[in-house]
Steps between C-alpha positions, in 0.01 A plus 500: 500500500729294332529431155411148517155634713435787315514241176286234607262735658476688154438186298216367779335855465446427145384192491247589777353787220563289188372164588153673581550695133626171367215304656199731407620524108514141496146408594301790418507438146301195572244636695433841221450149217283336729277796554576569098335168420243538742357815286583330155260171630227707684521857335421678861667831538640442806736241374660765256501748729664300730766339289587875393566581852720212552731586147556844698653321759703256329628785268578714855693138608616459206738830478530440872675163472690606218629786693594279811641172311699742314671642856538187594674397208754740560525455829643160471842672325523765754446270791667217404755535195727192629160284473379666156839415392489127530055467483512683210586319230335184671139696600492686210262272282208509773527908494543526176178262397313746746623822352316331158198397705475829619505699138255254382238533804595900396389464147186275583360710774561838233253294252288420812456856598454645182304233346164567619407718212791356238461112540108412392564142577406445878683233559795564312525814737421307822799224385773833517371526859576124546827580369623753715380248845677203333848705423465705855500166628748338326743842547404392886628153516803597307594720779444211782749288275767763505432496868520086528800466359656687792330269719587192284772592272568340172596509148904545613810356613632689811900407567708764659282745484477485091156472374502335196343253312208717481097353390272744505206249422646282787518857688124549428351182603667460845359296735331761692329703252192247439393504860562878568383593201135324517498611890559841425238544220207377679627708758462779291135392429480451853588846612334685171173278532472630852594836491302576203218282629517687806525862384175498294297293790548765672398745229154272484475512884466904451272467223717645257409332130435212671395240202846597331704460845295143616629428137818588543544297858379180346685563180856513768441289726415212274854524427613590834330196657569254271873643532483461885365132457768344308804743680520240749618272254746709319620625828553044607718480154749785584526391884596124386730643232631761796546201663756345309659825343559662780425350810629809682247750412224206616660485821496878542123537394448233784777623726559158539871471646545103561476242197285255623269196347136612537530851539204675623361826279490817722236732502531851588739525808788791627841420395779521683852460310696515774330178684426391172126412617146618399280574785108485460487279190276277390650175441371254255670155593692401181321774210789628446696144326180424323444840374867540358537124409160327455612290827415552861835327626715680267848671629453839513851738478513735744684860513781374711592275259657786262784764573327786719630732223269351241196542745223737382335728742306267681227692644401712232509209259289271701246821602479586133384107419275504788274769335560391169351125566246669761354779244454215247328319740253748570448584112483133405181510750327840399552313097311253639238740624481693190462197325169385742397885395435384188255234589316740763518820379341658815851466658650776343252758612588392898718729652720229635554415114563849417750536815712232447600568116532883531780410794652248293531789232916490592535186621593328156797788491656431858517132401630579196738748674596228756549203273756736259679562867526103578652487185812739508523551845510065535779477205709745794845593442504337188426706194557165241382199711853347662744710227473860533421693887335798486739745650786357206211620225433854661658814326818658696364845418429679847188728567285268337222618768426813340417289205256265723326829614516612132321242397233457785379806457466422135303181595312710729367768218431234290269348739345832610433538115336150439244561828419851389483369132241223591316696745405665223416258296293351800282793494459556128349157542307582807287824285171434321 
């Protein structure tokens, strides 16, 4: 394994982990308030003893994604010093403003936990719960914008390879972060919604508690569904801005190799990059120019019409988008269904019902999972869209391997502790 390999392979091993850690402590904040309220309106016990659960987990998450955002933060000198070198100074506002989002979701959530017997006003006490969602979030999106200005960089003057010039606001708000930002937080609801949703469904299938875990579903997927509903949109906004910003990655998540006027939009399909063809697609006639520019005749580039060294990997890009947009699909529908639940409430107790969300349970996370992939693996070989390559931002230490195994198995005991953390929790929850 190479250096350049064993770098990129460590980097895409933690973002697999931490973008479920990230993800989780993001929205789960949200859901513990909601539940929180729910028991300051109505009084029930099952509301409290719910949102207590829930603060377990997001504390768990909490440390979790600290531990894992830290790695990664390190991980970007070791990996890539010559990129760190120029970035730095230019990307340093965005992780900076998320280092102080993070201390102050810290300090909120430490007057959340210990508040319940310290803070007498109710609401004053649920509003440092609302706190610690609203600066999870916001230490969320300032990560995506970091992450969009390598896709749309800005806020410099690049001549002769001499950054200078430097804006960090202008850094900040790139032209990319808007649209990955929004899609990437109500894909975090998305995935959250679902997986939580799904989790305790099937707690209430077994009987287990089940007024606090019928609670708990509707509590998740209200967000989760509504999340689902409007992805669509989010997910329009950052393929028309794709579109214009780099028109490469759109022809890769299409495998579309010929500019042409009208293009059709490709469903599923088996790409070959050596006959640069898809076989067994779907073709919609001309989707594909009014999805990326509002207009069914519109010219379409195709792959062919950059350098073959500035292609991504076709194949895995385009398979990656494919269950991306097809996951979202099928969650946009079962949000639909959840909300029809809510008008006939028979429809949760059929075992279709039950079925279908307790499968979806990871769904939410592969999309998630394949939507982060689209993203770097689309932006392929460039590290800092059409300035920097990745293999001129890599380290020239060798045996940089042994520091990707290092680090998976690090990833790896950190998720074996989460499961066996919450499984306990789980149970705790389960007994009379």
């Amino acid at each position: 394994m190479d250096t350049l390999i064993a770098a990129r392979m460590q980097m895409a091993t933690s973002m697999i982990f931490h973008i479920v850690f990230a993800a989780i402590g993001m929205v789960m904040p949200f859901l513990m308030i909601t539940a929180h309220y729910k028991w300051i309106k109505s009084g029930k016990e099952h509301f409290l003893t719910l949102t207590k659960a829930w603060q377990k987990g997001v504390a768990i998450f909490f440390v979790v994604g600290a531990v894992s955002g830290t790695m990664l933060s390190f991980e970007l000198g070791l990996l890539w010093p010559e990129f760190m070198k120029h970035a730095g100074p230019i990307i340093g506002m965005p992780f900076s403003l998320e280092g102080t989002a993070f201390f102050v979701e810290a300090i909120a959530f430490g007057f959340y936990v210990y508040g319940w017997q310290k803070i007498k006003n109710k609401w004053f006490h649920w509003t440092t719960g609302l706190i610690v969602g609203i600066s999870g979030l916001a230490s969320g999106i300032l990560v995506v914008a970091a992450n969009g200005w390598m896709n749309s960089p800005s806020g410099f003057t690049y001549k002769d390879g001499v950054f200078s010039n430097i804006d960090p606001i202008g850094a900040l708000l790139n032209d990319a972060w808007f649209s990955q930002a929004l899609h990437m937080s109500l894909a975090a609801f998305v995935a959250v919604g679902f997986a939580v949703g799904g989790l305790h469904l099937w707690q209430y299938h077994r009987k287990k508690n089940p007024i606090l875990h019928l609670n708990a579903f509707k509590i998740a997927l209200l967000y989760g569904s509504i999340a689902a509903i409007l992805i669509p949109i989010s997910g329009d906004i950052a393929a028309k801005d794709i579109a214009v910003r780099q028109p490469v990655k759109l022809a890769a998540m299409e495998a579309h190799y010929e500019t042409e006027k009208g293009a059709d939009l490709i469903i599923g399909g088996i790409v070959d990059e050596k006959a640069q063809s898809v076989d067994y697609a779907i073709h919609l006639p001309n989707a594909l120019s009014f999805l990326a520019f509002g207009d069914f005749n519109a010219e379409v580039k195709g792959l062919n019409e950059f350098p073959k060294d500035e292609h991504p990997p076709v194949a895995l890009t385009h398979y990656s988008f494919q269950v991306m947009v097809g996951i979202g699909t099928l969650l946009m529908l079962l949000g639909a269904i959840y909300f029809l639940s809510m008008k006939r409430s028979n429809l949760i107790g059929k075992k279709w019902f039950i079925w279908a969300f307790v499968l979806a349970t990871p769904l939410g996370f592969i999309a998630l999972e394949a939507g982060w992939m689209v993203t770097e693996l689309g932006r392929q070989p460039w590290i800092i869209q059409g300035i920097m390559k990745t293999k001129d931002a890599v380290t020239p230490i060798q045996g940089m391997q042994y520091s990707f195994y290092l680090y998976l198995l690090i990833y790896l005991g950190l998720s074996f502790t989460v499961f066996w953390l919450m499984n306990r929790q789980v149970r705790k929850l389960n007994t009379p």
